[in-house]
Steps between C-alpha positions, in 0.01 A plus 500: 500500500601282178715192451865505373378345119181745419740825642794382289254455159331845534848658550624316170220563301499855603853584425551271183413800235786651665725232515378412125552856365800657665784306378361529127536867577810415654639325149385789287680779734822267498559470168521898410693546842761319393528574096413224298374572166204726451240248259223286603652179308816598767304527784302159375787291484617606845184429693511150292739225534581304169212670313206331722208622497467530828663855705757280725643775657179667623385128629850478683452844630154401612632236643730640711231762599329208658813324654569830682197560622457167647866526652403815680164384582704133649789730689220737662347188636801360642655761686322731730833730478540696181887510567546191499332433135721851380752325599435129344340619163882529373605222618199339319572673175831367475409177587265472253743652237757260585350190556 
């Protein structure tokens, strides 16, 4: 019914409020999970790196938001099994973190 590129663009524009908003909520949850200091100047400095004005953490969480999706989106394309991409998503991980 449609082409690969017009498919692909709907789905991305459809889910990108998502994949905008959810890791900013994702940033603010994580820093009272794990104790840091209860002030907005705290909280500030942590979502910025070296006082920029610019929320660095929220754009690399964003970032990885979309370099997930498009990983899952790539494996679920190239194998018809879902075993087989359970069991290669580790071995992807750590290939990634190593290398």
């Amino acid at each position: 019914m449609y082409t690969t590129l017009p498919y692909y663009l709907a789905k991305t524009c459809v889910e990108l409020p998502y994949q905008l908003i959810m890791p900013i909520f994702f940033a603010i949850i994580l820093y009272w999970i794990i104790g840091l200091r209860n002030t907005a100047e705290c909280f500030w400095i942590f979502s910025t790196q070296f006082g920029a004005n610019l929320p660095v953490l929220a754009v690399c969480l964003i970032v990885m938001s979309f370099f997930s999706n498009a990983l899952g989106l790539f494996l679920g394309c190239a194998f018809s099994d879902v075993r087989q991409v359970v069991s290669l998503v580790p071995v992807l991980f750590l290939s990634i973190l190593i290398g």
